[in-house]
C-alpha positions in Angstrom: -16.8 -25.4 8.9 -14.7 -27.4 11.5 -15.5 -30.0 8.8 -13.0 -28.9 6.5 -10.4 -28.9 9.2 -10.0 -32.4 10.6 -7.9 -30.9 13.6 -9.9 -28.6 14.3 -12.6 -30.6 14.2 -11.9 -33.2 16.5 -10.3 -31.0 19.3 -13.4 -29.0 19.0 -15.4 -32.4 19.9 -12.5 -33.4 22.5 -13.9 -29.9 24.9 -16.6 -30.3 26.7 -19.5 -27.9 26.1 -18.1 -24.8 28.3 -14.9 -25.0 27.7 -15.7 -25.1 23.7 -18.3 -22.1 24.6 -14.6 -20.7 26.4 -12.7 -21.2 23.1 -15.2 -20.2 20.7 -15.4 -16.6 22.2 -11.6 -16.0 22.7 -11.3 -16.7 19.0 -14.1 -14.4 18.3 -12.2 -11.8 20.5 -8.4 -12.6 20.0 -6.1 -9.9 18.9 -3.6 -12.3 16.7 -4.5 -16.2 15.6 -1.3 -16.9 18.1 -3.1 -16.1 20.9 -6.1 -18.5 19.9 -3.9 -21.0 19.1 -1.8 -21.0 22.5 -5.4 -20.8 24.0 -6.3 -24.3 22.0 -2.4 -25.7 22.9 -3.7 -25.2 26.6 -6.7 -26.8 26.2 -5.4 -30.0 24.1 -5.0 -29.1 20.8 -1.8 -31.0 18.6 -2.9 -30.1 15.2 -1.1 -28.0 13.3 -1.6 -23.9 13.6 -1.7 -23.2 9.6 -5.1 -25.7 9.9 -6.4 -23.5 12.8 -5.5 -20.3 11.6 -7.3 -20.8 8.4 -10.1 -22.3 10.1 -10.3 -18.7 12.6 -9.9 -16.8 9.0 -12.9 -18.7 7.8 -15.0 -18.6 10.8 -14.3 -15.4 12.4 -13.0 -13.2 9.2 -11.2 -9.8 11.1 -10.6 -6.9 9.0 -7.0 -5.8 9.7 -6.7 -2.1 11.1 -3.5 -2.0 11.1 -2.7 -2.7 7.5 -6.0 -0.4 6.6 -4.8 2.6 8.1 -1.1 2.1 6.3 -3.0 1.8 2.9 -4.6 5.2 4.2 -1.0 6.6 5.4 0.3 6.0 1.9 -3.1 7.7 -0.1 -2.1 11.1 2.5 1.0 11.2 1.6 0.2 10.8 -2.5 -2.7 13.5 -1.6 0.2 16.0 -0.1 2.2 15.4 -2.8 0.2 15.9 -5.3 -1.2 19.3 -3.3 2.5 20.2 -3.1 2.6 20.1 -7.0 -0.6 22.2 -7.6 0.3 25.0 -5.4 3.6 25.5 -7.2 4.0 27.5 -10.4 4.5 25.7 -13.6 6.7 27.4 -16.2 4.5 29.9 -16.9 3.8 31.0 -13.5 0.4 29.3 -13.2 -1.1 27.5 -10.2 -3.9 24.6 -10.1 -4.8 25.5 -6.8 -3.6 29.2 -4.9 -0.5 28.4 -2.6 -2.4 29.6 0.5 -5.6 26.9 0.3 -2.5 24.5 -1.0 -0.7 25.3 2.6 -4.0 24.9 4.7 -4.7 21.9 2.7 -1.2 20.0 3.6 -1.7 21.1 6.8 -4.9 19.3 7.7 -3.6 16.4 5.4 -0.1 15.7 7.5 -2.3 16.6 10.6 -4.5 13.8 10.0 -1.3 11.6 8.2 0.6 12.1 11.7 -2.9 10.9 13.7 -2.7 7.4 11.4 0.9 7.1 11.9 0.3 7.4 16.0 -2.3 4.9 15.6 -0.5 2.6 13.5 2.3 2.5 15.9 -0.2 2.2 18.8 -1.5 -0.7 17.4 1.5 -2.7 16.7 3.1 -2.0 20.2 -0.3 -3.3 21.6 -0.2 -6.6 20.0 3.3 -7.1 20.1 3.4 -6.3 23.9 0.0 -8.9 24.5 1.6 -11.0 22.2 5.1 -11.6 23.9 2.9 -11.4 27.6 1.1 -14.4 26.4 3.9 -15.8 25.0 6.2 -15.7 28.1 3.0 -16.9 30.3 2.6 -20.5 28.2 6.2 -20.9 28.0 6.5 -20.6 32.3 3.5 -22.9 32.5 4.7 -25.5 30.2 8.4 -25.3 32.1 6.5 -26.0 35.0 4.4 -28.7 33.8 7.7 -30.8 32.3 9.8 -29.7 35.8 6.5 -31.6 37.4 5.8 -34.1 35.0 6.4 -36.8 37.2 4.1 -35.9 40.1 0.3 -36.5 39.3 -0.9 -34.7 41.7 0.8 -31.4 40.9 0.9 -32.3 37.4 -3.6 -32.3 37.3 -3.2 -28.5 39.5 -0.7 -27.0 36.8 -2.8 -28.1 33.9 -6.1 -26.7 35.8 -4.2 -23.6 36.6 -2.9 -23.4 32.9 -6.8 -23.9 31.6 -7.8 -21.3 34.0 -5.3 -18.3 33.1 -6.2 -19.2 29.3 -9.8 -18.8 30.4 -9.3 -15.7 32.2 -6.8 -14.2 29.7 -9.1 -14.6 27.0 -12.0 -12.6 29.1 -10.0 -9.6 29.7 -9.8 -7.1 26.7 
């Protein structure tokens, strides 16, 4: 599949065997395709991060649980709704459903709408807080790397050092 991505492709043949081994499973277990892709920056990679992340989509497809439990949010909320309706009486003083089950009903519904929302929010502080971690971490690394630039020596040590938090990073869960 690397095929279709040129890039990809050839950084992929730049690693050598463990530290594409290294890549390979961050990308299985990243939380966002930014994360891979500031993996890949630290290990080489110049192409262009559209190419990789439609190569991560097509190699390592991830359902999205964020957007699945707001799809859910919005069916609760149509369910209560629609609960709040039947347990009303219509002109004639009839209900679809007896406003005591209607009550318990929206109840365990906004119960259960409330648990998604938590989750939802969970979830996005979680990434978002990795995300700007990570994000911080490359940027201080690649300050350092231009401040030493000049200096071999220290120049070979940062880039080891930045291959090795990259490494590490991507271990932890």
């Amino acid at each position: 599949m690397a095929e279709d991505h040129p890039d990809v492709a050839g950084f992929l043949s730049s690693l050598d065997n463990g530290q594409r081994e290294r890549f390979l499973v961050a990308c299985e277990s990243r939380d966002s395709p930014i994360q891979a892709w500031m993996y890949a920056c630290a290990l080489g990679y110049e192409g262009d991060f559209l190419q990789l992340e439609t190569w991560l989509q097509k190699r390592y497809p991830r359902l999205d649980r964020r957007k699945m439990l707001l799809a859910e949010a919005i069916r609760l909320e149509s369910d209560i709704a629609v609960l709040r309706d039947s347990g009303t009486a219509d002109a004639d003083g009839v209900t679809a459903v007896k406003p005591q089950d209607a009550a318990r009903n929206i109840a365990s519904l906004s119960k259960e709408l409330r648990g998604h929302l938590v989750e939802v929010d969970r979830i996005g502080r979680g990434v978002d807080r990795r995300g700007l971690l990570l994000t911080g971490a490359d940027r201080l690394l690649r300050i350092l790397q231009d401040m030493f630039n000049e200096n071999e020596e220290m120049k070979a040590a940062l880039e080891q050092a930045y291959e090795s938090f990259w490494s590490q990073v991507s271990d932890e869960r």
